[in-house]
N, C-alpha and C positions, 0 to 999 in steps of 0.2 A: 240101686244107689241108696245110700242111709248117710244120714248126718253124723260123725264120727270124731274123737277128741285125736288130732297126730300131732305128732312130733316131728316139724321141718327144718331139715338143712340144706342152707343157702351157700352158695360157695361165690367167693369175686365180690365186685364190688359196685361196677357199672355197668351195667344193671346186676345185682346176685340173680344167680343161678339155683334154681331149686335142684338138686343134685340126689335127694335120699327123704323118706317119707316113713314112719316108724306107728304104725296103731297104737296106740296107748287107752285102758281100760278106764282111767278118769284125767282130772286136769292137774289133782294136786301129783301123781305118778309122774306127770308131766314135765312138772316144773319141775319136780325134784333129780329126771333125770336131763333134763336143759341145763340146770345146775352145773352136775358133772360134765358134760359132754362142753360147756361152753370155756371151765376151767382149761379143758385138757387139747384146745382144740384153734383155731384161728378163723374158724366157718362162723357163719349166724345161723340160731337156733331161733324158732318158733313155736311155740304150739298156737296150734288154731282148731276152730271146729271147722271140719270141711267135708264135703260133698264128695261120696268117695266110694268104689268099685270094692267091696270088702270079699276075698276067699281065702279059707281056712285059717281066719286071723289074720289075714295079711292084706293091707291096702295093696289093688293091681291098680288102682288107675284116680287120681284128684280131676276131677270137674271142674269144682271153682271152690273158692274159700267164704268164709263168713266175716 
């Protein structure tokens, strides 16, 4: 496990649904692609630092968030 900068999408509304979890290399990559994704889209976006299962660049699995 390592502490890690992702990119969360939530889907619904009561309660959102974490649906999709995206590795991102820093916070400001983050936001910039929250940005996009939040114009083109009707989910909620996050980034968060979170406690996270990391192979070959790819989050397998969130623990818990920060």
């Amino acid at each position: 496990m390592e502490i890690v900068i992702a990119l969360i999408m939530y889907l619904g509304s009561d309660p959102p649904v974490l649906k999709e979890h995206l590795l991102m290399p820093s916070i400001s990559k983050c936001l910039s692609k929250k940005r996009v994704a939040t114009r083109n889209s009707n989910a909620t976006y996050q980034c968060l630092k979170v406690n996270a299962v990391v192979k070959d660049g790819k989050i397998i699995s969130i623990s818990s968030t920060e």
